[in-house]
VEXVO-186466 format. One line per 3 residues: their letters; for each residue x, y, z of N, C-alpha, C, CB. Coordinates in steps of 0.02 Angstrom, whole numbers, plus 50000, padded with zeros to 5 digits. Glycine has a CB too. Layout:
BEGIN
A	X Y Z X Y Z X Y Z X Y Z  ...
***
This chain:
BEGIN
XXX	50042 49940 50000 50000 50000 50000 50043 50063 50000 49953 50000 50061  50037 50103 49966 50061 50173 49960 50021 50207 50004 50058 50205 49892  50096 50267 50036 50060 50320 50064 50068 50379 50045 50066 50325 50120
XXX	50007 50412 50076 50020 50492 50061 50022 50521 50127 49961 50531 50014  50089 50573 50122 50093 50610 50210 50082 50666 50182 50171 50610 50267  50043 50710 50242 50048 50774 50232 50039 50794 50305 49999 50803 50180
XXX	50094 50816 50307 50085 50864 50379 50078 50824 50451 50009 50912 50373  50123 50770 50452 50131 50704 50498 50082 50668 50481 50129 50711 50575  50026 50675 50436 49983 50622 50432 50020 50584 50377 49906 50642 50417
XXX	50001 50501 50412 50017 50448 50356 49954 50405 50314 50063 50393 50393  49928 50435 50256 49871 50409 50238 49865 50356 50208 49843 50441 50212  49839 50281 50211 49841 50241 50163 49800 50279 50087 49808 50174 50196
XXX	49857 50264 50024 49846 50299 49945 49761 50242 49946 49938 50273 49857  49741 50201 49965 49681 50182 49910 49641 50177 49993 49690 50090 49838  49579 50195 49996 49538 50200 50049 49465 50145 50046 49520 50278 50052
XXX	49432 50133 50078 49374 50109 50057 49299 50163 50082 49375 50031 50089  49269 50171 50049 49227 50227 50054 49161 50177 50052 49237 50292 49989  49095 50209 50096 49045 50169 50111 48986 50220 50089 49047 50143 50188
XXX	48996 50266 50039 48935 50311 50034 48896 50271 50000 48942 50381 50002  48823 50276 49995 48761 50267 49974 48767 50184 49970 48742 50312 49903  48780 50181 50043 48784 50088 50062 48745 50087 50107 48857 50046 50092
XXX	48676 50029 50127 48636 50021 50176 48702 49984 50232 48561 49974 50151  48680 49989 50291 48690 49961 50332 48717 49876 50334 48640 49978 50356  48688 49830 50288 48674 49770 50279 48723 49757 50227 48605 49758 50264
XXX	48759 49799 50164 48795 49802 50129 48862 49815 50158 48772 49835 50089  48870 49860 50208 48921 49859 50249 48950 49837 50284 48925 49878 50266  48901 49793 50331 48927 49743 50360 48946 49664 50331 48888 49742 50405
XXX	48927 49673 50272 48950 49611 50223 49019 49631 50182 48883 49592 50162  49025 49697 50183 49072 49698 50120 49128 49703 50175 49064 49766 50052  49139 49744 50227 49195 49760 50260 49249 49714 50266 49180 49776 50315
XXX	49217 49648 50315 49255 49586 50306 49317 49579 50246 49199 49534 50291  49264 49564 50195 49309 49574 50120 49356 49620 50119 49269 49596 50061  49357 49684 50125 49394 49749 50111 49455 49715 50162 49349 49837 50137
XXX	49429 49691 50226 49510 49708 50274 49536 49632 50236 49507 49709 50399  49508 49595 50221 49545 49528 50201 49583 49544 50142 49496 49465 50186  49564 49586 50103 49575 49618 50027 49645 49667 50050 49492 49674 49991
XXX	49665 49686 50128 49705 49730 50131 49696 49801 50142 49729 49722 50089  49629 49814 50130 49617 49894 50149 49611 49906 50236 49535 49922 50108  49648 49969 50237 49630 50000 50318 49623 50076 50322 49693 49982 50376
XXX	49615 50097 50268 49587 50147 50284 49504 50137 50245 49637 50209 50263  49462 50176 50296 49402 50174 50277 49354 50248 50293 49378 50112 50309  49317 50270 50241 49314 50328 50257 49225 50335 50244 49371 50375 50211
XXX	49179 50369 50286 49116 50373 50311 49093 50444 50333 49112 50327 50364  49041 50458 50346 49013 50534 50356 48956 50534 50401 48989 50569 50288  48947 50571 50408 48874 50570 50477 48814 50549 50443 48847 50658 50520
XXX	48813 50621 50352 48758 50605 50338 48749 50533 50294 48735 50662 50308  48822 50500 50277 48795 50421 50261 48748 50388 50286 48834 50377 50273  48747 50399 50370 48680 50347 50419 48719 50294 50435 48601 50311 50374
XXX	48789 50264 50411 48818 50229 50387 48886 50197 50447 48831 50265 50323  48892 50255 50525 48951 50254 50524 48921 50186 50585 49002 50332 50538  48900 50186 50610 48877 50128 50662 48882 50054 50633 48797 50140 50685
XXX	48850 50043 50570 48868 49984 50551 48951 49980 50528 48817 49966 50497  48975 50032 50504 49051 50019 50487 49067 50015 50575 49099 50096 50431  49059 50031 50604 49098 50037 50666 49096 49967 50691 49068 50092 50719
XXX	49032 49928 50686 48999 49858 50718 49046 49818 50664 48896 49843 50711  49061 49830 50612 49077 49762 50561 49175 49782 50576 49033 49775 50442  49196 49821 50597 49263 49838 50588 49280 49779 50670 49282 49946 50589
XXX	49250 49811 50726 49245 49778 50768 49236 49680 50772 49200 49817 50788  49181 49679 50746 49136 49596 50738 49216 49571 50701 49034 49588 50663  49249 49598 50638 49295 49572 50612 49358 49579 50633 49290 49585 50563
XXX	49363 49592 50714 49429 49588 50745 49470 49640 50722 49462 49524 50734  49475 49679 50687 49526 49750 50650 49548 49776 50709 49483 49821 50600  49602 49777 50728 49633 49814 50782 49649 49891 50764 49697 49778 50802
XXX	49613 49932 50814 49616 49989 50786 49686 50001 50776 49582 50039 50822  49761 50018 50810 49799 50054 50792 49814 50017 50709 49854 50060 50850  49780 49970 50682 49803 49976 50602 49770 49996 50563 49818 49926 50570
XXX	49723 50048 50576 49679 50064 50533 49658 50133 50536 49631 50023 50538  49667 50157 50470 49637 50229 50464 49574 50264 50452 49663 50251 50426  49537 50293 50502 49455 50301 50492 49465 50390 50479 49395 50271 50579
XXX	49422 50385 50426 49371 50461 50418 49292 50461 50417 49386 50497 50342  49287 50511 50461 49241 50536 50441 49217 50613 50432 49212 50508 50468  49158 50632 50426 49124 50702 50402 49090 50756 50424 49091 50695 50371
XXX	49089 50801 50461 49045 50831 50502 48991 50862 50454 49082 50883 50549  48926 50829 50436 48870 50864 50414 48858 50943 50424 48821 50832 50443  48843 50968 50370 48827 51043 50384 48769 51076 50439 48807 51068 50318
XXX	48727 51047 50414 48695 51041 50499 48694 51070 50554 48708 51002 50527  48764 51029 50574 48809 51023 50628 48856 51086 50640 48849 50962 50616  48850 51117 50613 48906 51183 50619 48881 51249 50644 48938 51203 50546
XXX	48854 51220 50720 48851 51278 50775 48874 51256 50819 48793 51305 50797  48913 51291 50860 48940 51286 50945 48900 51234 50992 48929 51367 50986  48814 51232 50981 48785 51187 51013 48783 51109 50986 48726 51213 51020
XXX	48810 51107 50919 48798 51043 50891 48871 51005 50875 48753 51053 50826  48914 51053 50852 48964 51019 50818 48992 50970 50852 49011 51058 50798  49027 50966 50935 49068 50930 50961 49026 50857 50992 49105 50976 51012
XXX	48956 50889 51009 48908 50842 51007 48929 50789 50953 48842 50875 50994  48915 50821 50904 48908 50771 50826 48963 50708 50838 48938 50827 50738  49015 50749 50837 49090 50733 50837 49064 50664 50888 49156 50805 50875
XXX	49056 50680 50931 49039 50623 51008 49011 50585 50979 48990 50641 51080  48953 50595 50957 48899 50521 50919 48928 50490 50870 48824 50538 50879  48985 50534 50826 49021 50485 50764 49079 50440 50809 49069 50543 50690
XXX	49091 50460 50847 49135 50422 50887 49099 50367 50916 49168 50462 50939  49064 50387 50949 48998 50323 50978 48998 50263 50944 48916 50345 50968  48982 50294 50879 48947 50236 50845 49010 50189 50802 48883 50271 50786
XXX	49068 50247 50782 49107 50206 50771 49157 50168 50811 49125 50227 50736  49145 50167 50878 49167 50130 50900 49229 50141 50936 49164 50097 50863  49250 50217 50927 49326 50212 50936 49322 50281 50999 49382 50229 50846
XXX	49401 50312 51024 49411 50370 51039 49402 50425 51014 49447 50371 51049  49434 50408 50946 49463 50472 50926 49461 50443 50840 49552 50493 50970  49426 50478 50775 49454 50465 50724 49535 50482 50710 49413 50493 50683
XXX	49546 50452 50641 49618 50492 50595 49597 50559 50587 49639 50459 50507  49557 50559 50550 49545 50638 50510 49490 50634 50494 49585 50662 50446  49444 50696 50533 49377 50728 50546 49379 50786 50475 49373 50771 50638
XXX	49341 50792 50432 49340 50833 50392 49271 50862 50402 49359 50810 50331  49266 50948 50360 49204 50983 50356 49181 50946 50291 49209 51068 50353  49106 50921 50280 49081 50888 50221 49090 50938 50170 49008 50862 50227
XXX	49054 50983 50181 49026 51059 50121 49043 51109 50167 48925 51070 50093  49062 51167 50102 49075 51231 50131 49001 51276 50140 49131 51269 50082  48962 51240 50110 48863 51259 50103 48866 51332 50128 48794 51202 50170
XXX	48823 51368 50144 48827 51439 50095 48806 51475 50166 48762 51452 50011  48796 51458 50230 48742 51475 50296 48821 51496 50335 48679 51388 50341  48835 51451 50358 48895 51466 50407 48963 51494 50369 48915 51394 50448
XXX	48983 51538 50402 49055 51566 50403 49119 51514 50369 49072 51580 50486  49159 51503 50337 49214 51448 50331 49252 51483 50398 49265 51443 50244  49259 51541 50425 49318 51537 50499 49263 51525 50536 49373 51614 50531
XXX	49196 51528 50548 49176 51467 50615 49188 51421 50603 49113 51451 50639  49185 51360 50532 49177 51319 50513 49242 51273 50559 49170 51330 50442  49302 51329 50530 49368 51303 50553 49354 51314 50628 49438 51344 50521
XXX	49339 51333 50663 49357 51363 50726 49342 51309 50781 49318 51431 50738  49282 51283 50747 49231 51233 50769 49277 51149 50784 49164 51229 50698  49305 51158 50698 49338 51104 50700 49419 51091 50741 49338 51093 50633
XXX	49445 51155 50735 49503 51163 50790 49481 51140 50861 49528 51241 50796  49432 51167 50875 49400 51137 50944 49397 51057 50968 49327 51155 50941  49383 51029 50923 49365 50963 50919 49431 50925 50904 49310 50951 50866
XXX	49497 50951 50897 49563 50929 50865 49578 50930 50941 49612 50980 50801  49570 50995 50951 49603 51014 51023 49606 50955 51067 49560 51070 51064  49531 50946 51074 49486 50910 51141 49526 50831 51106 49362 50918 51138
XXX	49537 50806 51059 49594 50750 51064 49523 50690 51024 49635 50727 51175  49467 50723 50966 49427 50684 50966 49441 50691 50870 49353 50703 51014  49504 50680 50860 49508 50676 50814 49595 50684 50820 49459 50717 50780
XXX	49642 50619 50755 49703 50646 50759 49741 50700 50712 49735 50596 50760  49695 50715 50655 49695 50776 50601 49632 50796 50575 49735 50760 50541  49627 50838 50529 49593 50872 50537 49588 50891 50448 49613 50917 50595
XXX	49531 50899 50406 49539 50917 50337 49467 50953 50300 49562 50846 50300  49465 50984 50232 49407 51006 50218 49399 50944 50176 49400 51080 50188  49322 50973 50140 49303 50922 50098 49265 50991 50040 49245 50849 50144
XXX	49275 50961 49978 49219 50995 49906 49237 51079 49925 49100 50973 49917  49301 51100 49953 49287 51188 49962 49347 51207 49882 49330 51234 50074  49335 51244 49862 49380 51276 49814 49428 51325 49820 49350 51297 49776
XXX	49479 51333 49786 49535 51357 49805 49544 51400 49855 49558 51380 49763  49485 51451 49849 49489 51512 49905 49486 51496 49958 49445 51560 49906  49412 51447 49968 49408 51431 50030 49457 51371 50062 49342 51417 50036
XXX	49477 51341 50032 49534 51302 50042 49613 51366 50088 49551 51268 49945  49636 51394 50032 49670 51430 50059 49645 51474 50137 49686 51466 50004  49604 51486 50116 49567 51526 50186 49572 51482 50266 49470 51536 50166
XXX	49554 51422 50247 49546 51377 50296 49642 51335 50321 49479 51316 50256  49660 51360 50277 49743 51342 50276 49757 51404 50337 49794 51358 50179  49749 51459 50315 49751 51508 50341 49741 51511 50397 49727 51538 50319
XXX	49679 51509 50421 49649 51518 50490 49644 51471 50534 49593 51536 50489  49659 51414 50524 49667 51352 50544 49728 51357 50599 49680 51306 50481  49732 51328 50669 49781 51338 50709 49828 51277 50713 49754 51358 50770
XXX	49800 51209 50677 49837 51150 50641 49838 51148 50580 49817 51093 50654  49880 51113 50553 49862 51096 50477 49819 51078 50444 49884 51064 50457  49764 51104 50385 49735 51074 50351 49774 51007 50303 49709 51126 50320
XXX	49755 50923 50320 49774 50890 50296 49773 50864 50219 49763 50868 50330  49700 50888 50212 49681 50854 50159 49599 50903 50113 49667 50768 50197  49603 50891 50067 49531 50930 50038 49504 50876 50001 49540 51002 49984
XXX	49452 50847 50025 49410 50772 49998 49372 50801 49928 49336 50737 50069  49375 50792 49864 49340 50822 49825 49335 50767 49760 49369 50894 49814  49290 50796 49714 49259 50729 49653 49310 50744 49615 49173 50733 49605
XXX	49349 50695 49592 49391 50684 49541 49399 50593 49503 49461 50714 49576  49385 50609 49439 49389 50567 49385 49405 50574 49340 49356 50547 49372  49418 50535 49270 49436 50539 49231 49419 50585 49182 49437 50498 49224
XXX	49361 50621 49160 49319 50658 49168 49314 50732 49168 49304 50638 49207  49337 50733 49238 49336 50811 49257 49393 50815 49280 49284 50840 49308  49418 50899 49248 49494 50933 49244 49498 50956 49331 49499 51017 49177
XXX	49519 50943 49366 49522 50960 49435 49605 50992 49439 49504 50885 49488  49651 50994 49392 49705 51012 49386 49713 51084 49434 49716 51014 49313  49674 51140 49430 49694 51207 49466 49691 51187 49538 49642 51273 49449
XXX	49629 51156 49564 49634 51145 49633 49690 51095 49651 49569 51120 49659  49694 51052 49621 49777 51005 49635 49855 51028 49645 49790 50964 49571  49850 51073 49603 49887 51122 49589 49921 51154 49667 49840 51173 49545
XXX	49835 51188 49673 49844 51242 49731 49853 51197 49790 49777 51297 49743  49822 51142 49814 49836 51105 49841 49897 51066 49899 49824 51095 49805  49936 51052 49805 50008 51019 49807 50058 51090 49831 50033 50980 49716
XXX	50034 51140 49822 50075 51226 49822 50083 51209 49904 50012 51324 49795  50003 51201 49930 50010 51209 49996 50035 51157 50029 49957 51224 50023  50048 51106 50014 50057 51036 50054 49988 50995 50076 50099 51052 50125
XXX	49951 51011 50050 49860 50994 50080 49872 50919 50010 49763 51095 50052  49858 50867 50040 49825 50798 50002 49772 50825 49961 49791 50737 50056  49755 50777 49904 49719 50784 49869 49672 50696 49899 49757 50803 49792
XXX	49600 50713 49908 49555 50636 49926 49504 50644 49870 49509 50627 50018  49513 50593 49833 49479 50585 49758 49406 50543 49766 49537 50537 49701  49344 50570 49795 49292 50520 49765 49245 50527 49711 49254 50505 49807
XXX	49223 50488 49710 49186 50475 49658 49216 50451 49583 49152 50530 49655  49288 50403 49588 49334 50406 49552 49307 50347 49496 49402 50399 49594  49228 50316 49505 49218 50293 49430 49160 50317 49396 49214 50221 49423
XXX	49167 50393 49442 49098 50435 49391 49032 50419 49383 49108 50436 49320  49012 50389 49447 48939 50347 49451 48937 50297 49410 48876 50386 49435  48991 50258 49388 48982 50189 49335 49014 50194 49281 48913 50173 49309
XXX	49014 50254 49243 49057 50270 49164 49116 50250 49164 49068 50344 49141  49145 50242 49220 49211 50217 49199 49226 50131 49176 49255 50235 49263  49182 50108 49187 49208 50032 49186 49183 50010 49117 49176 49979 49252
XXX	49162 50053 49099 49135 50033 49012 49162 50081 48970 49047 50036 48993  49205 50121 48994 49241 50165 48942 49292 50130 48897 49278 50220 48978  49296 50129 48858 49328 50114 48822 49414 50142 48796 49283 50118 48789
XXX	49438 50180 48806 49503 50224 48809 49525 50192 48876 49493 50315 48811  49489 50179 48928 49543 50143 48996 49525 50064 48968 49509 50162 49106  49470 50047 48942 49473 49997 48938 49532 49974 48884 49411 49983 48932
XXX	49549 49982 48845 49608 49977 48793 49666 49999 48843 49600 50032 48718  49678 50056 48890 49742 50052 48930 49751 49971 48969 49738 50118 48991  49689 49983 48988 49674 49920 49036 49714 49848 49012 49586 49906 49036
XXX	49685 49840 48962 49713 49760 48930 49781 49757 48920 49683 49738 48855  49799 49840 48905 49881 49801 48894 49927 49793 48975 49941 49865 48831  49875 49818 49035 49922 49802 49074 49891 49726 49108 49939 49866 49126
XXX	49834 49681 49078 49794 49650 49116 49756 49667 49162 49816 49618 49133  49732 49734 49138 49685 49774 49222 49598 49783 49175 49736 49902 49260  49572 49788 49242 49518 49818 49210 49525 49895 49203 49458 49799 49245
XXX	49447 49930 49181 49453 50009 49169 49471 50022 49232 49387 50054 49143  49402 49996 49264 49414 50016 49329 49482 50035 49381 49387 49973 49350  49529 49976 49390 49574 49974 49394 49628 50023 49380 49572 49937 49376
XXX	49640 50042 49315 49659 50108 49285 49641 50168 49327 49625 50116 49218  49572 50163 49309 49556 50234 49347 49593 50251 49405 49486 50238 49370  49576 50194 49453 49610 50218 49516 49695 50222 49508 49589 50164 49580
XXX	49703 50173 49485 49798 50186 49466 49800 50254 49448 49838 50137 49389  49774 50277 49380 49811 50338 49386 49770 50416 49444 49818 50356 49297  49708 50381 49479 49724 50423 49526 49794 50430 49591 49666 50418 49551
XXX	49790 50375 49622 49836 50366 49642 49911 50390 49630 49826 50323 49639  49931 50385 49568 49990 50384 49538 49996 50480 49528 49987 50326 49459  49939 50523 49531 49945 50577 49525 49979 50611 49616 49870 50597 49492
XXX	49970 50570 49646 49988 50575 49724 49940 50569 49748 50016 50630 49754  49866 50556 49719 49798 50582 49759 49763 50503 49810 49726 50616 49680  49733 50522 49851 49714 50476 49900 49664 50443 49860 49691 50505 49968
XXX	49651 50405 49855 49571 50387 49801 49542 50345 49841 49575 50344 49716  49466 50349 49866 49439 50304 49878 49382 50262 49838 49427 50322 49923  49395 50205 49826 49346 50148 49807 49277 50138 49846 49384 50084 49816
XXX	49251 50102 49804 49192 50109 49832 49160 50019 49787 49150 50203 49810  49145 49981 49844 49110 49925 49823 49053 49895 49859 49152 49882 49816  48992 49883 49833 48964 49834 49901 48951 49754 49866 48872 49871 49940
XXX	48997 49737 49832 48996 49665 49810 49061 49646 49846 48995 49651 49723  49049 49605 49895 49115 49586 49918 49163 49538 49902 49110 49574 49965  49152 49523 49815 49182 49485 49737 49206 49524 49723 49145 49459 49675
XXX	49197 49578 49710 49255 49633 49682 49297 49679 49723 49224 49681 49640  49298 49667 49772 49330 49693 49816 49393 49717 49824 49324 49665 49845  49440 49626 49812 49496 49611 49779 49514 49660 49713 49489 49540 49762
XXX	49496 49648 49679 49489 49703 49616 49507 49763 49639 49417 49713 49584  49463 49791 49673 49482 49870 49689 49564 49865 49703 49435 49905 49766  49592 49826 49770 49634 49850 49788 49692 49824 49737 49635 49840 49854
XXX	49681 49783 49678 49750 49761 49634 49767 49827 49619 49743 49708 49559  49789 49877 49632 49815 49928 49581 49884 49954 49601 49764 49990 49575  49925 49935 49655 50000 49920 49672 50037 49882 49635 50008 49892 49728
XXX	49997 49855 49570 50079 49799 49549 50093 49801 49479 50071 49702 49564  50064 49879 49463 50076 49893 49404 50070 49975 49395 50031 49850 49364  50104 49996 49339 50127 50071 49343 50096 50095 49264 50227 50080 49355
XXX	50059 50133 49284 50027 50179 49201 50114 50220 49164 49943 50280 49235  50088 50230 49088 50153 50264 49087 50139 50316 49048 50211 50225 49062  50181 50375 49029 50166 50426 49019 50128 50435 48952 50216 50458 49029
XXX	50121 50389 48907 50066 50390 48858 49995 50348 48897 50096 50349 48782  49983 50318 48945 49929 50300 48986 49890 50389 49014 49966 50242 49058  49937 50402 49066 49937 50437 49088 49906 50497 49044 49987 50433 49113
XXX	49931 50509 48985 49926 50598 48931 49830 50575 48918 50002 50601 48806  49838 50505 48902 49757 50490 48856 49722 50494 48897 49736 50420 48817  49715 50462 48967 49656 50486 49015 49658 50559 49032 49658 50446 49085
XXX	49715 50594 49040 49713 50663 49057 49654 50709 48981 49813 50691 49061  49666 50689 48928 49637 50702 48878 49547 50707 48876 49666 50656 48840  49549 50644 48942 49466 50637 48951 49438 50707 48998 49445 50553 49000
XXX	49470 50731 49031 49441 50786 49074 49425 50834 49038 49481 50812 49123  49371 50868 49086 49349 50927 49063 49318 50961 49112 49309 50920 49011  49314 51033 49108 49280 51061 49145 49225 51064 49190 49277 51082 49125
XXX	49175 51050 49132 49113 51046 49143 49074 50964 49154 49089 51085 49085  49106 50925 49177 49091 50854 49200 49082 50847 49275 49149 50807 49178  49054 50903 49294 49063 50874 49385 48992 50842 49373 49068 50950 49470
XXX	48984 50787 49429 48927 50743 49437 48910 50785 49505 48942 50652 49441  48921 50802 49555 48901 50841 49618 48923 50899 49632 48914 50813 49668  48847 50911 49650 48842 51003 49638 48796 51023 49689 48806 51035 49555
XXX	48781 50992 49733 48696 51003 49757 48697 51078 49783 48664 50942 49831  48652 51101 49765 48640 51184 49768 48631 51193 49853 48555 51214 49716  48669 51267 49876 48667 51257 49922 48719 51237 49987 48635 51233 49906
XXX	48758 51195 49945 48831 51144 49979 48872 51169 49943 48838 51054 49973  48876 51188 49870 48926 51159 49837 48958 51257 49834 48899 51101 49753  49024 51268 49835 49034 51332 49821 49037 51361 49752 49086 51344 49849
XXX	49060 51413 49711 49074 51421 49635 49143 51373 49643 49087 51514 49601  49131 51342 49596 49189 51289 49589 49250 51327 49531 49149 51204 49554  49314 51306 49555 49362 51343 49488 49346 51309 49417 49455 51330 49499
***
């Protein structure tokens, strides 16, 4: 497994992500994932999601110090009366002390980004989290939160695929030392029937899929997978034993574009670069 550090954090490069998974899917697939090698696993309040990851990480013996958990503080949640609360119940349910790295979900358009941060420094402080990161904010607010932040911003969780040009925020990113966390990295499904990874694919024996995440990965970026068949599981994590090369690499870059974001929800999402 590859890592990505930023700022003493050591992140496992391929994650397992549990969004828009029932309860019942999670506790079936997890098993798989840690047998498959994954330990980092990453979850959110508003998944509904983090209690059964917490019950199946547990039921399957995972000793916490080998494993890296995220999760999300819902927007919601971002007043003085709620936030550290929140923080407490994601802990509850998952089972533990303290996550890896607590991130803000959305920069959503109601609260301040320096309460946002201020909130979350609080919760670093109090020892209920061991870093700390944004999620979907764009350059400004990114920098802003770099800024005002009294720890390091670790990481900025945002949609990146083959797809969409995310290059300026990566950019600004890598400037600052802030990780890049890639979801949504097979574009709600398009990737595994594309055809351009699928032709990369065969000549290395991979699927598209496969690809995709390689060359997220291979850009430095954290990528998390996402499965609830616990048959393909394995699959996700093959993407260590083989290397894209710089004509792999130019043709998927070729697929991005601007105007391909799949999540936007009005409201959450800021003007994006």
């Amino acid at each position: 497994m590859d890592i990505v550090k930023a700022y003493g954090a050591e992140i496992p490069a391929l994650g397992f992500g549990v969004f828009r998974m029932s309860d019942a899917e999670v506790e079936a697939v997890v098993p798989a994932a840690l047998e498959a090698g994954f330990r980092h696993f990453d979850t959110a309040q508003i998944y509904g999601n983090e209690a059964a990851l917490g019950h199946a990480l547990a039921a399957a013996g995972a000793r916490r110090a080998d494993l890296f958990l995220t999760t999300k503080v819902w927007v919601d949640n971002y007043s003085p009366d709620k936030f550290a609360a929140s923080v407490d119940e994601s802990l509850e349910k998952l089972k533990v002390d303290q996550v890896d790295l607590l991130l803000l979900h959305w920069p959503a358009d109601k609260v301040a980004i320096a309460d946002q941060i201020a909130l979350l420094n609080e919760v670093q402080t109090a020892g209920k989290t061991r870093f700390i990161g944004v999620s979907n904010q764009n350059i400004a607010q990114m920098n802003e939160s770099i800024a005002l932040s009294n720890v390091p911003i670790v990481t900025n969780q945002i949609e990146a695929h083959p797809y969409l040009d995310q290059s300026a925020v990566a950019a600004a990113a890598k400037a600052a030392g802030v990780a890049i966390t890639a979801y949504f990295g097979m574009a709600d499904g398009a990737v595994p029937s594309d055809p351009v990874l699928q032709a990369i694919g065969a000549k290395h024996g991979k699927s598209a899929a496969q690809v995709a995440l390689r060359w997220l990965v291979q850009q430095g970026f954290i990528a998390l997978s996402k499965t609830a068949k616990p048959a393909r599981v394995a699959e996700n994590f093959a993407i260590f034993d083989f290397a894209l090369g710089d004509d792999d690499m130019a043709a998927i870059g070729k697929l991005g574009q601007a105007n391909k974001r799949l999540v936007s929800p009005a409201g959450l999402a800021p003007a994006w670069d």
